[in-house]
N, C-alpha and C positions, 0 to 999 in steps of 0.2 A: 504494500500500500504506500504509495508517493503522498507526501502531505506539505503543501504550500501555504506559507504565511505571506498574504499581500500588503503592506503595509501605507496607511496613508500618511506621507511623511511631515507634512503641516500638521494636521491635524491630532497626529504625537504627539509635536513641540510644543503644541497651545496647551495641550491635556497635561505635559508630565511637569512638575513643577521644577527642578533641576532645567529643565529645556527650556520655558518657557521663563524664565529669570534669565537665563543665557542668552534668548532669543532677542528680549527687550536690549540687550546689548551690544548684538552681534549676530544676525540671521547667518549666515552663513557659517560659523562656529557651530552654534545650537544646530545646526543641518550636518556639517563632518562627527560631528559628537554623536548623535544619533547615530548615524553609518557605524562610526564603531561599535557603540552598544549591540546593535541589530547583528552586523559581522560575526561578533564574539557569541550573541545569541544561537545566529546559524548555525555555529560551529560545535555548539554544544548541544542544540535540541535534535539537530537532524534536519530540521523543517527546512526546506527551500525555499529562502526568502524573497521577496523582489519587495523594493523601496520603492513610493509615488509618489514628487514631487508635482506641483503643480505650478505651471508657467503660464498660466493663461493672459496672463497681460504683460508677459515678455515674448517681442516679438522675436519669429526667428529660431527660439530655441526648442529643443527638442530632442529625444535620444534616449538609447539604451546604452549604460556604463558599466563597468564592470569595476568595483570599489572594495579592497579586502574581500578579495570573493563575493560579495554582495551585488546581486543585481539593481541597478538603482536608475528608475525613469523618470525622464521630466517631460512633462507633456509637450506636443507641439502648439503652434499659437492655435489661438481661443480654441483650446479642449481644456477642459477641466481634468483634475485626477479623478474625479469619479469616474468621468468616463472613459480615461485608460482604463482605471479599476475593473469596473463593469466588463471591457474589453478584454482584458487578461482571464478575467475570470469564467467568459463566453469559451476563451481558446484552451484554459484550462481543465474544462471541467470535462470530467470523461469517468468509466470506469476504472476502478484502484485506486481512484484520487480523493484528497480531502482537501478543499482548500479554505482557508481563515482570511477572512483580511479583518485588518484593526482598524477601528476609525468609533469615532464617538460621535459622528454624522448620522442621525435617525432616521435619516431619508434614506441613506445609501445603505444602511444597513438592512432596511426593509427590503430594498434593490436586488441586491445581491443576495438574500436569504430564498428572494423566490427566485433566482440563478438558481440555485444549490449549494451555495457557500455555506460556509458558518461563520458568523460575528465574533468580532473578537474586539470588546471595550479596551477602550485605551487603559484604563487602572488594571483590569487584570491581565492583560500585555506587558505591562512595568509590575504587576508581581510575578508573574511565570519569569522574567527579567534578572529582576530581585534573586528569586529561589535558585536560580541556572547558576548569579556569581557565589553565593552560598554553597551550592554544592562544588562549585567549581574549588575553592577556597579546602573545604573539606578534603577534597582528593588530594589536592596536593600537599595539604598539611598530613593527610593521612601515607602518598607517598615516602614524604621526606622524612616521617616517624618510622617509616620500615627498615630505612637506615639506621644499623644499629652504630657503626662507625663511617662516620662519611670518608675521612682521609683515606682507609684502607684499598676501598677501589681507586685510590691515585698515587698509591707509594709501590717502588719497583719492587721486586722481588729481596733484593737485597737491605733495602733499609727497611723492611718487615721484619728478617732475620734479624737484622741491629736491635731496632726495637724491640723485638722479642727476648732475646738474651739481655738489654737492659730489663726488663721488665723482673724477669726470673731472677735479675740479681748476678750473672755468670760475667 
């Protein structure tokens, strides 16, 4: 089963308060910030994510990019991200697949539910988020406790032996 997170990526920034502080100071920061969160997201859930900016009153622009692994679109001029959204999710949806998209748009969530999507609020996006750095944190704290001696995987064979006959006293 293939399962796809579609992401609206304004409409993150305005919902997560971290973004939307950042945002007020720096729109395109609060947009690379996202990308990473999302990135690191991907990489942990499994989920195939694609990122939807919306350009609709920048003329001209438009595109699919490829950003830390993450798929990330901006629409072309006067389209909205819903309607890439909606679009992706028309081209997406098929048997074996599940696809989410995030967005705290009521409209669009209605939209895309009678696609076949599944909604995904923006607060419970930012705690599936939350939980993924948590667990992430956890494995590696839990890796690096498996180590019982860290130096010993980096010292040659010989100053093992030195060590070792200090240790015994010889």
């Amino acid at each position: 089963m293939e399962e796809y997170l579609i992401v609206d990526g304004y409409n993150i920034i305005g919902a997560w308060p971290e973004l939307a502080k950042l945002k007020d100071r720096n729109l395109e920061e609060a947009r690379d910030r996202l990308i990473d969160i999302l990135a690191e997201y991907q990489s942990f859930s499994g989920l195939k994510t694609l990122l939807v900016f919306d350009a609709y009153y920048v003329p001209g622009i438009g595109g699919k990019y490829v950003q830390s692994k993450l798929k990330v679109y901006y629409t072309k001029e006067k389209e909205t991200a819903d309607e890439l959204i909606e679009r992706l999710v028309n081209n997406l949806m098929g048997r074996r697949r599940t696809i989410y998209v995030a967005t705290n748009d009521m409209t669009e969530q209605h939209v895309i539910f009678g696609k076949g999507a599944l909604r995904l609020p923006a607060s419970e996006l930012l705690t599936k988020v939350r939980l993924s750095r948590k667990e992430i944190k956890k494995q590696i704290q839990t890796e690096t406790s498996k180590r019982t001696n860290p130096l010993d995987g980096n010292l040659s064979a010989d100053l093992k032996a030195l060590f070792e006959k200090m240790r015994r006293g010889k």
